[in-house]
C-alpha positions in Angstrom: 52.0 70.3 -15.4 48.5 71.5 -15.2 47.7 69.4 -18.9 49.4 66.6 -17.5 47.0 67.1 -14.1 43.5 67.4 -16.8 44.6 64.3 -18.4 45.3 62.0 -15.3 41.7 63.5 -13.9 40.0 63.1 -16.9 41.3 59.1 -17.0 40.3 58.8 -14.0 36.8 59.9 -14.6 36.2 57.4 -17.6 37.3 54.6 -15.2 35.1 55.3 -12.6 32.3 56.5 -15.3 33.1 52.9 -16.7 33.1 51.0 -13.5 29.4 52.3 -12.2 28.1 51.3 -15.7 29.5 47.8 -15.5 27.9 48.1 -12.2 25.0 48.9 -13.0 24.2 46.8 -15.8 25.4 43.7 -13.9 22.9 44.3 -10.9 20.1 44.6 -14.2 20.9 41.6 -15.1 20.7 39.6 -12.0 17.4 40.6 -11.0 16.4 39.0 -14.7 18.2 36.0 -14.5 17.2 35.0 -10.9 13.3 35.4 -12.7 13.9 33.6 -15.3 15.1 31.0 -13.3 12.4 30.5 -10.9 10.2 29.9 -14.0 12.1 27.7 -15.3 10.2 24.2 -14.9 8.0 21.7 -16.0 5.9 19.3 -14.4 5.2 16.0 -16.8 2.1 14.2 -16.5 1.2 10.9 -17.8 -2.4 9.2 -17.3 -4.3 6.5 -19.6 -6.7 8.2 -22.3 -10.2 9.0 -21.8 -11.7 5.8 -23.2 -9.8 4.1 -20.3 -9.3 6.1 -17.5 -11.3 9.7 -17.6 -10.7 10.2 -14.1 -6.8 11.0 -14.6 -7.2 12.1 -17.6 -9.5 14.5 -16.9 -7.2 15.5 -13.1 -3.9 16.2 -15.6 -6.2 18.4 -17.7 -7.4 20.5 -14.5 -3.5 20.8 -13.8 -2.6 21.8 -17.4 -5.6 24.2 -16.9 -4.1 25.5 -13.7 -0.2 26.2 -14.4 -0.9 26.3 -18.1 1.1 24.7 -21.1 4.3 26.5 -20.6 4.7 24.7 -17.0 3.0 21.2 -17.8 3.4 18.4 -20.4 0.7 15.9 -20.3 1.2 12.7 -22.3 -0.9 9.3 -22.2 0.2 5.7 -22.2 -1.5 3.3 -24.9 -4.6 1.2 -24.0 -3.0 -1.8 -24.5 -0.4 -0.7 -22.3 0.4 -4.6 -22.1 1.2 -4.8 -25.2 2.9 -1.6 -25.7 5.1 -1.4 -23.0 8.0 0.4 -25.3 5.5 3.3 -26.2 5.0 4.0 -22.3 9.0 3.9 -21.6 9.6 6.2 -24.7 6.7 9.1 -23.3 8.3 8.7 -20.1 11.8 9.0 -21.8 10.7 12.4 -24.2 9.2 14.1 -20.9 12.3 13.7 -19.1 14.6 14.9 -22.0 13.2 18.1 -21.4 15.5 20.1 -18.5 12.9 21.8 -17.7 11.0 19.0 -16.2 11.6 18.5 -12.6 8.9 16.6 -11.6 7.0 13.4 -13.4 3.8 12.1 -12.7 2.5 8.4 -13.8 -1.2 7.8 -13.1 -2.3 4.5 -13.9 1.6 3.5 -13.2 1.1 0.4 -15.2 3.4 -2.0 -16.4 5.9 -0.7 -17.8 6.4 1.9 -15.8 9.3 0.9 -13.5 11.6 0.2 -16.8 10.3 3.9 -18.1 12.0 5.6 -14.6 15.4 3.3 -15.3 15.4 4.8 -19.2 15.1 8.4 -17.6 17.5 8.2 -15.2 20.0 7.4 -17.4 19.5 10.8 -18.2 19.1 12.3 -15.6 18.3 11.3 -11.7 17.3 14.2 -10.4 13.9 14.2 -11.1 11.0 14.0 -8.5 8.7 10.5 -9.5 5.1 10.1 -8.1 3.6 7.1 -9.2 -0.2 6.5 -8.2 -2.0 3.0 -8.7 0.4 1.0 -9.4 0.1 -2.3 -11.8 3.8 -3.9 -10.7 5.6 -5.4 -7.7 5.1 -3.0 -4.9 8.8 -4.1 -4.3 9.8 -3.0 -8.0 7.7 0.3 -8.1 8.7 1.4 -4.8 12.5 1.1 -5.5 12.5 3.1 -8.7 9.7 6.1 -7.9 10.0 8.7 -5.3 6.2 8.8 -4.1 4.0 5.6 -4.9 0.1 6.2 -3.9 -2.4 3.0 -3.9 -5.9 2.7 -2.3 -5.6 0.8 1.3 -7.9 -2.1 0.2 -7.1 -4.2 3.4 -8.3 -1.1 5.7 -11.7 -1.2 4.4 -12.2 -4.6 5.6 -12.3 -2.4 8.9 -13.9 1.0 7.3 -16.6 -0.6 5.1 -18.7 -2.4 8.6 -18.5 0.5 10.6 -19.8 2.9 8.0 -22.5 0.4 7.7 -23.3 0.3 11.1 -23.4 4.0 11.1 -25.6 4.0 8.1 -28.3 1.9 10.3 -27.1 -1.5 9.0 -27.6 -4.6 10.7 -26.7 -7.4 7.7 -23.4 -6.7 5.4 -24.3 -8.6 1.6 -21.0 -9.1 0.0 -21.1 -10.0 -3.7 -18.4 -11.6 -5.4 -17.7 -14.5 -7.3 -14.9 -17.3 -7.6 -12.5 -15.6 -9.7 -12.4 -12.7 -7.7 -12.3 -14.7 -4.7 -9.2 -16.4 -6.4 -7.0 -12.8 -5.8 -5.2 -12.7 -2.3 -6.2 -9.3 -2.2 -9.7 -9.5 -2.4 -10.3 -13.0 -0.6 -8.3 -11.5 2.6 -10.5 -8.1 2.8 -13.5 -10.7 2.5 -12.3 -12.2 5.2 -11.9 -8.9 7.3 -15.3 -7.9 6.2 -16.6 -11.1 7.8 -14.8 -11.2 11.1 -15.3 -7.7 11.9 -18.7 -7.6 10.5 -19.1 -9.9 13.5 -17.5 -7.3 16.5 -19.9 -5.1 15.0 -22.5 -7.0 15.8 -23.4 -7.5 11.6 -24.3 -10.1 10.3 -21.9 -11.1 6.9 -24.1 -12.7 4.3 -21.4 -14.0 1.7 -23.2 -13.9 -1.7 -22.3 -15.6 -5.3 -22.7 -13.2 -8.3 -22.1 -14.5 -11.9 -18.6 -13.3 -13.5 -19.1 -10.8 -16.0 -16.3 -12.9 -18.1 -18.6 -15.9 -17.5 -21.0 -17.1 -20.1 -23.7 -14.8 -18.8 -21.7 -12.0 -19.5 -21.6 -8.2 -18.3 -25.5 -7.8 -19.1 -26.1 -11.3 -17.0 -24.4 -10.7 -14.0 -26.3 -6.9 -14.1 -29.2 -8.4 -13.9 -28.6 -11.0 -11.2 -27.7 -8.1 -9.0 -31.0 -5.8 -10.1 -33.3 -9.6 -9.4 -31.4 -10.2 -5.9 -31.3 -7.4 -4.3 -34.9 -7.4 -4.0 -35.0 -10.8 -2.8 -32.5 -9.8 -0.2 -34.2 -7.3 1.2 -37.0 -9.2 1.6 -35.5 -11.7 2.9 -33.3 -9.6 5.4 -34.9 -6.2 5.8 -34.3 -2.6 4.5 -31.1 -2.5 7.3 -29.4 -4.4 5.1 -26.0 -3.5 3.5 -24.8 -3.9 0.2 -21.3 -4.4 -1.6 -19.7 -5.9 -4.9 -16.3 -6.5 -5.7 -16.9 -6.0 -9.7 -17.1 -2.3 -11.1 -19.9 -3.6 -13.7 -21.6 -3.9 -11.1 -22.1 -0.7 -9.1 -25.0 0.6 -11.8 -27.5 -2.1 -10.7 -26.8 -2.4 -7.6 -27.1 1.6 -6.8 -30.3 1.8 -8.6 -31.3 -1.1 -6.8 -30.3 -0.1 -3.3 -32.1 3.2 -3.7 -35.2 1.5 -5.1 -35.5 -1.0 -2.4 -34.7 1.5 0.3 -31.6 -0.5 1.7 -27.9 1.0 2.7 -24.9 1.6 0.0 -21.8 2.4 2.0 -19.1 2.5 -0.7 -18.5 1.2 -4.5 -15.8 -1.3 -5.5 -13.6 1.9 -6.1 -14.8 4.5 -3.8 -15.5 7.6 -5.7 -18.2 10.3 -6.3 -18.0 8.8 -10.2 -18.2 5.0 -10.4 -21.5 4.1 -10.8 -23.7 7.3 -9.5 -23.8 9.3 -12.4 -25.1 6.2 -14.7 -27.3 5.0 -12.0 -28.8 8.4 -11.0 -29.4 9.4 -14.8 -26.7 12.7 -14.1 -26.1 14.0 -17.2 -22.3 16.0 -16.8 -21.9 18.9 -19.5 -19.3 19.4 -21.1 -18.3 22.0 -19.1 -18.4 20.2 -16.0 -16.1 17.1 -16.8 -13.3 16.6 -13.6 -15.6 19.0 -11.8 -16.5 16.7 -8.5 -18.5 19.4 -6.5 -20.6 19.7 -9.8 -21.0 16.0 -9.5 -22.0 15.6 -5.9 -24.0 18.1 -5.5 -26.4 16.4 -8.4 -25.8 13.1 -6.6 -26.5 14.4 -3.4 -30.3 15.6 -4.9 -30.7 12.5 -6.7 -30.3 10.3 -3.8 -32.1 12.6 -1.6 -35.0 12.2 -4.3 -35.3 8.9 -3.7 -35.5 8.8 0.3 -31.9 7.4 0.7 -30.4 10.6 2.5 -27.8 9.3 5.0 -27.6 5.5 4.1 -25.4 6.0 0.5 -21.9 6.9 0.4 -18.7 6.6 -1.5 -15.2 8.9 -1.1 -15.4 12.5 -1.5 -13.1 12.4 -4.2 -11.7 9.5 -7.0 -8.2 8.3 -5.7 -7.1 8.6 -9.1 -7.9 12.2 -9.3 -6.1 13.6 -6.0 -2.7 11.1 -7.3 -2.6 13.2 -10.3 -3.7 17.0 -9.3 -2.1 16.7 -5.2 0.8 14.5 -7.0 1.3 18.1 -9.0 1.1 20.3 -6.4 3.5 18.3 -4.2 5.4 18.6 -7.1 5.3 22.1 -7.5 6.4 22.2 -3.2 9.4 20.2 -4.0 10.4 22.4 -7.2 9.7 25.2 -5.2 12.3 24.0 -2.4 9.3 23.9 0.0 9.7 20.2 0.9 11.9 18.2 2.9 13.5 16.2 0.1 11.9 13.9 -2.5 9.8 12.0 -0.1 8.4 14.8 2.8 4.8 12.6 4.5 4.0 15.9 6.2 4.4 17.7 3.2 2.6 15.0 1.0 -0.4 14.6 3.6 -0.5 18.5 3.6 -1.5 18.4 -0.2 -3.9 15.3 -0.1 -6.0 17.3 2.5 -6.0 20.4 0.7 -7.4 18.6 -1.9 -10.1 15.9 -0.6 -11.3 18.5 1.7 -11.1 15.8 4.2 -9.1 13.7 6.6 -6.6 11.1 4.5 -4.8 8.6 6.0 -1.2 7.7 4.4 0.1 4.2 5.8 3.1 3.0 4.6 2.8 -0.6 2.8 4.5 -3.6 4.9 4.7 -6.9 3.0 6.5 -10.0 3.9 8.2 -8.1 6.6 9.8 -5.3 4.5 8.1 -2.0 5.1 7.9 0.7 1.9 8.3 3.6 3.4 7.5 5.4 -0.1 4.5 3.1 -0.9 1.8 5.1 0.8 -1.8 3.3 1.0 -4.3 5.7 1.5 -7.7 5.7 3.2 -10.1 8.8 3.2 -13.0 9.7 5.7 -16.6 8.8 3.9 -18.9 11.5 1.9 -22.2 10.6 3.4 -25.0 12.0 0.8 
């Protein structure tokens, strides 16, 4: 009876021996799993290359350089992206093949992009889709991407003036030609510039440029700009404001602002790059590529060099830029289960601040009475050097 007792005992004690090992390897293992799944992800970035678009390219490196290549695939589109529409869909197609992606991010989103998010949701549709500066149908883009980020270009008919007027100006020069005036886009913020040039108490001096496609060429309508401005501000006064609609532009007609003494309140595409570093003979080291303090900090000298403290500014930072590295860090949120679904403004405006360091302004895009509540046009305050 005793033997049988030992035995019963003793098969009990392998059982429960057994059980607190199964125990406790299964509550080893969960720990390890949960951490391997919270690493889990990818966020893919897709900009043009650096021939076309440095800017991006440059943002998706700083992001690559920040989560590091085991968390971030960065891909470029071709620069005949018109052309090669089918090499854009299939990048878009190969970053989303990957489970590990959560996130994709399309900076230029040029054409081609909208039938790139249809191929990848075919595979799958969970994936998070911020699209900045887009090249299609607001209609089209914002119906396929989650997040869709363009420059307000109608606000600055409003923002340009009074940052004038701040700046000391009493005239507003506006250089543009026909072609340009051709584009609804352009010819309506002309038309803001004018009339509220004109509540401001500016006057709007509308002034004919040669194209740069034109027969003079780039080099022709460059020197127009660096032969007129002089004339102007003779003519008007050192008050006097100055802005182009053409990026070729910008270089001459910085140099020639500063020379002549006269007020520069923004470029053609508002940031700390286009046209100051060229203009201002800022050399940026290799070292220093996508680093915009660097940048300002040797525009801020230059101009101050040249007397024009407090009547030249541009954006604190390129558009471009904050699409691609906020884009990725609102990314990261929404991977992280930190935002309120795919499309969270507080958490989105959260992120843009963070990054320009200054107040940003997210409208959502109204056109032909639809509203987009996902097409976010975005203003920021001005960088005054």
């Amino acid at each position: 009876m005793l033997k049988k007792f030992l035995s019963v005992l003793l098969v009990l004690m392998m059982l429960v021996s057994l059980a607190a090992c199964g125990q406790q390897q299964q509550a080893s293992e969960e720990p390890a799993a949960s951490e391997s799944s919270g690493d889990n992800w990818k966020i893919g970035i897709m900009t043009g290359t650096v021939s076309q678009n440095e800017e991006e390219y440059r943002a998706a490196q700083n992001v690559l350089e920040k989560y590091g290549e085991e968390h971030v695939i960065v891909m470029t589109y071709p620069d005949k992206f018109m052309d090669e529409q089918e090499t854009t869909i299939a990048n878009v197609v190969s970053m989303a093949s990957d489970p590990d992606v959560k996130a994709i991010i399309i900076v230029q989103a040029v054409p081609g992009t909208s039938a790139a998010i249809d191929k990848a949701k075919e595979i799958r549709d969970d994936i998070l889709f911020v699209c900045g500066v887009p090249g299609e149908d607001p209609k089209m883009i914002a119906s396929k991407a989650d997040v869709v980020f363009a420059m307000d270009e109608l606000s600055m008919g409003h923002t340009l003036p009074e940052q004038a007027k701040k700046q000391g100006a009493t005239r507003f020069v506006h250089y543009s030609f026909p072609r340009h005036m051709s584009y609804a886009l352009l010819s309506a913020r002309r038309d803001l510039l004018k009339e509220h040039c004109e509540k401001l108490g500016l006057e709007f001096i509308d002034a004919t440029a040669p194209d740069p496609t034109g027969d003079a060429g780039t080099s022709g309508a460059q020197q127009f700009i660096l032969e007129d401005v002089p004339r102007k501000v003779e003519q008007y006064g050192k008050d006097t404001a100055f802005f182009s609609t053409n990026c070729s532009m910008q270089v001459p007609l910085i140099k020639s602002v500063l020379d002549e003494g006269a007020i520069y309140p923004q470029p053609c595409c508002p940031s700390p790059y286009h046209g100051f570093p060229s203009a201002l003979g800022i050399k940026i080291p290799k070292d220093k590529k996508g680093d915009i303090d660097f940048v300002v900090d040797q525009i801020t000298e230059k101009v101050a060099e040249k007397n024009g403290t407090g009547r030249v500014s541009t954006w604190p930072v390129p558009c471009a830029m904050m699409f691609v590295e906020a884009g990725a860090e609102y990314a990261k949120a929404y991977i992280d289960g930190e935002t309120n679904g795919k499309l969270d403004m507080e958490k989105i405006n959260e992120k843009c601040k963070e990054y320009a360091q200054t107040k940003v302004t997210l409208t959502p895009l109204e056109e032909g009475g639809n509203k987009y509540d996902n097409y976010l046009m975005v203003l920021m305050d001005f960088l005054n050097f």
